[in-house]
C-alpha positions as a printed Julia matrix, in Angstrom:
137×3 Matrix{Float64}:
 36.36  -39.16  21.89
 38.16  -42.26  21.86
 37.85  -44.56  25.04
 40.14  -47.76  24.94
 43.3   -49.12  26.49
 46.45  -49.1   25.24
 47.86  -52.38  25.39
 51.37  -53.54  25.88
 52.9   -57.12  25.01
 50.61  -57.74  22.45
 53.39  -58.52  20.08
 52.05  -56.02  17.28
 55.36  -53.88  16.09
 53.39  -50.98  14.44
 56.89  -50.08  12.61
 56.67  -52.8   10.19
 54.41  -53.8    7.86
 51.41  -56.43   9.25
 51.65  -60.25   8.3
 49.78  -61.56   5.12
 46.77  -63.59   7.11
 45.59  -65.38   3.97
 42.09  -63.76   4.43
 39.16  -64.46   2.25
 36.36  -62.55   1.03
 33.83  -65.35   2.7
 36.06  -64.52   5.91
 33.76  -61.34   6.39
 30.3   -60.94   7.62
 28.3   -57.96   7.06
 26.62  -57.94  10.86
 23.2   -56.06  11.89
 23.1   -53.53  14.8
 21.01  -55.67  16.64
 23.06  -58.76  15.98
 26.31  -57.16  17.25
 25.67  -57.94  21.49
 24.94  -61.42  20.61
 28.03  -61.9   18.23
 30.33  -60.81  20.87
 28.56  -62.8   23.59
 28.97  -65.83  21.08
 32.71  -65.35  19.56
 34.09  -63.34  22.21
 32.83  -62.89  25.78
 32.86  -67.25  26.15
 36.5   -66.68  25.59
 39.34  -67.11  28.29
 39.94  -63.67  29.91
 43.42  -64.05  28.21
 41.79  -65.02  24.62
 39.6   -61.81  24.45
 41.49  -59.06  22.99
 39.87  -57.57  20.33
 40.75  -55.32  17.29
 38.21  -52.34  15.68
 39.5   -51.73  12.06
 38.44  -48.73  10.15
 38.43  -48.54   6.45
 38.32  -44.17   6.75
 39.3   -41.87   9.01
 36.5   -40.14   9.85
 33.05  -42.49  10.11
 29.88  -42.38  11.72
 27.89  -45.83  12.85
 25.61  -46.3   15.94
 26.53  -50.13  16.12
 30.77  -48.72  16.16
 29.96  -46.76  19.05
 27.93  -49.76  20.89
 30.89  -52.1   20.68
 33.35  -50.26  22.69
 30.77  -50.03  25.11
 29.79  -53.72  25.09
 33.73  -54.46  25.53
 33.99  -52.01  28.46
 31.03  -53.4   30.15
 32.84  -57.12  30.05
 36.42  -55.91  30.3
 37.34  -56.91  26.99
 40.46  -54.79  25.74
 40.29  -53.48  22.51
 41.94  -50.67  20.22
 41.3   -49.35  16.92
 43.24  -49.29  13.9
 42.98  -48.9   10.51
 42.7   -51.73   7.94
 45.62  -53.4    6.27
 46.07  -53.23   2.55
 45.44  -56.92   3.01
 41.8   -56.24   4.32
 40.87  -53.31   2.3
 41.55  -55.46  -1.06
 39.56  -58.72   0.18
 36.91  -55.84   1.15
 37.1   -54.63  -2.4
 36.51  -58.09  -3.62
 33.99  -58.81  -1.64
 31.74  -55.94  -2.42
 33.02  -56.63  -6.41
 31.36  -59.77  -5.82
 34.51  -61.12  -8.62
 37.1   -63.93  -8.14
 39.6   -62.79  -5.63
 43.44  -64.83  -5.86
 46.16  -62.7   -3.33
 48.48  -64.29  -5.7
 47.68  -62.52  -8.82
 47.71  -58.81  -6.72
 50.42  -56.6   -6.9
 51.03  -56.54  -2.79
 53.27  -53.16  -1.76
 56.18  -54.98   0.13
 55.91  -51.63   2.66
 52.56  -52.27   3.19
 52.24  -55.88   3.91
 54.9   -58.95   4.91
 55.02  -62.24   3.45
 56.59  -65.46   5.11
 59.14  -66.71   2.94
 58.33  -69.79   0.89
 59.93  -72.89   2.0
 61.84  -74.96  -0.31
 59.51  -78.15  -0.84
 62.47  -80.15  -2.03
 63.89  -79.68   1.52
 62.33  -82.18   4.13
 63.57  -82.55   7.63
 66.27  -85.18   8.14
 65.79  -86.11  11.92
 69.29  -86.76  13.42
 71.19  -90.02  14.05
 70.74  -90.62  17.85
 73.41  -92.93  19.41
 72.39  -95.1   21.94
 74.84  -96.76  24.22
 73.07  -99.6   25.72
């Protein structure tokens, strides 16, 4: 029983692969149940209406937690719209090296180019030239 809006303009194309975030393993916080109301209070509900969309990610399909089921609740209560999706090949490897507990560098992982979209690399070597402006005065 899934109760959350579907939201349009949100400028998330779900038929192409998300954008590398750069995200760290000391980006995540493991959060208590009774810690979650006062974490969305604090990072979320003193946003702007505007600023408060919000994102559930699931690792599994299927999964069973009493402080998932409060959130939705929380956000409905302060009309904060929210969705669920499932994790990003990006997120499920910086959760792997997080619970490794080992060195984690995105560069040395093999990233599946259908799974995840990198910004090309812009030449260093090419700086911005501003252009010649001709005054007449």
């Amino acid at each position: 029983m899934e109760h959350h809006r579907f939201l349009c303009g949100t400028g998330v194309d779900i038929n192409s692969p998300p954008e590398f975030i750069n995200l760290k393993p000391s980006d995540l916080i493991q959060l208590p149940d009774d810690l979650l109301a006062s974490f969305i209070s604090e990072n979320i509900l003193n946003q702007s209406k505007s600023g408060r969309l919000s994102t559930i990610s699931i690792v599994r399909d299927s999964i069973w937690s009493p402080g998932l089921f409060r959130i939705p609740e929380i956000f409905r209560q302060n009309d904060v719209p929210w969705l669920y999706r499932k994790t990003t090949q990006e997120e499920n490897m910086v959760i792997k090296y997080k619970k490794m507990q080992t060195y984690y560098d995105y560069e040395s992982i093999k990233w599946d180019s259908t799974k995840i979209h990198f910004h090309p690399v812009m030449d260093e070597m090419r700086k911005f030239t501003p252009p010649v402006v001709e005054t007449n005065r």
